[in-house]
VOBA-1610 file (N, C-alpha, C; in pm, whole numbers, padded with zeros to 5 digits, always signed):
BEGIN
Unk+00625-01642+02514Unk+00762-01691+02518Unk+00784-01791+02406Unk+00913-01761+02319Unk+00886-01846+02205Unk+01022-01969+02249Unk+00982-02038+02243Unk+01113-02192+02239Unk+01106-02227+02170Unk+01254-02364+02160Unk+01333-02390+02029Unk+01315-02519+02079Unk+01269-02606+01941Unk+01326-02783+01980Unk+01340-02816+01820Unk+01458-02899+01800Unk+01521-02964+01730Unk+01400-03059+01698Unk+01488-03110+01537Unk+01400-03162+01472Unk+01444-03274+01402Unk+01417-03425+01365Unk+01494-03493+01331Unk+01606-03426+01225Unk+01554-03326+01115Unk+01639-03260+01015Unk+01747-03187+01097Unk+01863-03181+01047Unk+01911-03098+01157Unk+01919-02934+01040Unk+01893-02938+00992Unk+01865-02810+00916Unk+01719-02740+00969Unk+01603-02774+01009Unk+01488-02757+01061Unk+01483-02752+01202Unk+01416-02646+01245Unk+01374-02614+01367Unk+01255-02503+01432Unk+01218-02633+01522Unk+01055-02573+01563Unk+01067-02490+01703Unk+00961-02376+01671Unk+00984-02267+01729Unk+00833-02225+01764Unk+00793-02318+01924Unk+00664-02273+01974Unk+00635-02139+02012Unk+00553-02064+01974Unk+00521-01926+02005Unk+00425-01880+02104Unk+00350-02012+02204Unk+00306-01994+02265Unk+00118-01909+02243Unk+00081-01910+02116Unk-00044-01872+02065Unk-00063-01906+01957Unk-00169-01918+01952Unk-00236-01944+01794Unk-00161-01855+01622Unk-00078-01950+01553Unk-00039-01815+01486Unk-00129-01812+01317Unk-00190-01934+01306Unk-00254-02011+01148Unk-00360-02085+01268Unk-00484-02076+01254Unk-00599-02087+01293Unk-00641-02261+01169Unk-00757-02314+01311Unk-00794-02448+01227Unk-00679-02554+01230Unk-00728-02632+01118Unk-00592-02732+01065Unk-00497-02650+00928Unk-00492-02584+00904Unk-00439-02500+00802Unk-00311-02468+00856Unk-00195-02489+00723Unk-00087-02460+00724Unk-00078-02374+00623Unk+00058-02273+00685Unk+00098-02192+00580Unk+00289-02247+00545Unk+00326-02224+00418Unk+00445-02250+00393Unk+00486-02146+00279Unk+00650-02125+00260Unk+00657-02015+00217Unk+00838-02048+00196Unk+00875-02071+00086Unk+00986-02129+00005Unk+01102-02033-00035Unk+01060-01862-00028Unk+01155-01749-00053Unk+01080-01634+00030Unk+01207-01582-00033Unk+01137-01422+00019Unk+01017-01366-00034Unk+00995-01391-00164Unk+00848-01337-00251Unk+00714-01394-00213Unk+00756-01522-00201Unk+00620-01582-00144Unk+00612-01508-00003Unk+00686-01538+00076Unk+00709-01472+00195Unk+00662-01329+00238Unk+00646-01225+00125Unk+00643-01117+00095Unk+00497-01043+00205Unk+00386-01143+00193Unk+00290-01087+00238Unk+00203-01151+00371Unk+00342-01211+00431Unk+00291-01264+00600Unk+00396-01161+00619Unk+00367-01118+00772Unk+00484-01054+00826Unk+00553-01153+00885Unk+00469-01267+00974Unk+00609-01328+01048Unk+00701-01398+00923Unk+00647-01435+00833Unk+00779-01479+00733Unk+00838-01428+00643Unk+00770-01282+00642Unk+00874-01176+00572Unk+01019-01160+00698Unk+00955-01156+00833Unk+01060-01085+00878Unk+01190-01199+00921Unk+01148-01348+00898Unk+01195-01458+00907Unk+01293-01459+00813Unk+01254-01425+00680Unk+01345-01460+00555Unk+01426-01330+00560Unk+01410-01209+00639Unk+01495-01069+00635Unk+01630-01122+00719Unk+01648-01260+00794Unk+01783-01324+00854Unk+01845-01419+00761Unk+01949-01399+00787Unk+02051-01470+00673Unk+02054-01581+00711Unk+02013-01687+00637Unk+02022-01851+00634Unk+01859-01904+00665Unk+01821-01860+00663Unk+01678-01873+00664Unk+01607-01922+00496Unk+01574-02060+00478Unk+01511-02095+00362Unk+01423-02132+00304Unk+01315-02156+00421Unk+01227-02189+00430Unk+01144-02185+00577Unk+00994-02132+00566Unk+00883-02105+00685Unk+00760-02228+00707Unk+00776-02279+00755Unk+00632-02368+00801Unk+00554-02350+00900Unk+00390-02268+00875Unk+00371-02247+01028Unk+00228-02303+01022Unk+00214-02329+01163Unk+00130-02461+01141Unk+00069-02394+01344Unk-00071-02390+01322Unk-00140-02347+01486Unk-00030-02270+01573Unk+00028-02371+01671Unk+00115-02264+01761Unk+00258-02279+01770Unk+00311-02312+01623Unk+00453-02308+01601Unk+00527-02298+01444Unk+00618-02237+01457Unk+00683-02231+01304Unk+00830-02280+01290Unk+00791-02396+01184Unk+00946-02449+01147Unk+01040-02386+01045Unk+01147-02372+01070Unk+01228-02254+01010Unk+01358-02348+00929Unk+01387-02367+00883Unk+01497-02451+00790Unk+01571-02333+00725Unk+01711-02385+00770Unk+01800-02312+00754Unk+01905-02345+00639Unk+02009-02261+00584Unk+02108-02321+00470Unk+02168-02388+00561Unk+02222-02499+00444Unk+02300-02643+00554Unk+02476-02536+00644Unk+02503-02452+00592Unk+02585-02335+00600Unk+02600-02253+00737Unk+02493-02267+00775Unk+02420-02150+00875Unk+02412-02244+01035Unk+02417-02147+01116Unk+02507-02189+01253Unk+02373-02164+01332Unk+02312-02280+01379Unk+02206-02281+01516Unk+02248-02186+01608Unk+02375-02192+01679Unk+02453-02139+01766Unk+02377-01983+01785Unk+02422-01910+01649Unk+02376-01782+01575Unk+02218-01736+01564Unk+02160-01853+01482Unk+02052-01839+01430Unk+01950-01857+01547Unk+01938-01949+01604Unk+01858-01986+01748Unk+01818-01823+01805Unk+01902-01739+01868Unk+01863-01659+01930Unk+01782-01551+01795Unk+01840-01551+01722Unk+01804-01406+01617Unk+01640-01469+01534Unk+01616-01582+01567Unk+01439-01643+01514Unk+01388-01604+01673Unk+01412-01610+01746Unk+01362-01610+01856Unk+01298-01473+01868Unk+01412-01381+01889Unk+01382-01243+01905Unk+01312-01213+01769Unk+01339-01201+01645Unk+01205-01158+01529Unk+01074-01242+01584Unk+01071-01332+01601Unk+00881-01381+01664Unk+00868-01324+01772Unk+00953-01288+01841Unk+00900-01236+01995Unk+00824-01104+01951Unk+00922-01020+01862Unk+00901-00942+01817Unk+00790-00904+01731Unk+00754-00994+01651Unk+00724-00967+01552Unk+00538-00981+01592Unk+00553-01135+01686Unk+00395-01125+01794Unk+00440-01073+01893Unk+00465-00936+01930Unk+00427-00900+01996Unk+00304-00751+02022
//
């Protein structure tokens, strides 16, 4: 089950996935779509509109959005691609 909690940024938001997704202390980060290109969860992250950035870090990924782009919207449609995407 993946949940959403706000983040002091209000452009950023963390999205527990409930498992291990980056093993150790190791982070992964990923600034476009190209870098992005060869994880799936942040290829399929950056395939939603307003999506600008991936931070994923053990058992959650922070998702930063264009200052443009509507939580309202976006909240459910990150949710369902990770549900999806680990499943």
């Amino acid at each position: 089950m993946v949940t959403f909690k706000a983040t002091p940024n209000p452009n950023a938001g963390k999205f527990t996935v409930g498992r291990v997704i980056v093993e150790g202390k190791a982070s992964r980060s990923f600034y476009n779509v190209t870098q992005a290109a060869s994880d799936p969860i942040a290829a399929a992250l950056f395939a939603l509109d307003g999506v600008t950035n991936v931070f994923m870090v053990e058992d959650f990924v922070t998702v930063t959005k264009d200052a443009s782009a509507d939580w309202s919207e976006l909240i459910p449609r990150v949710t369902e691609t990770l549900e999806n995407v680990l499943a």
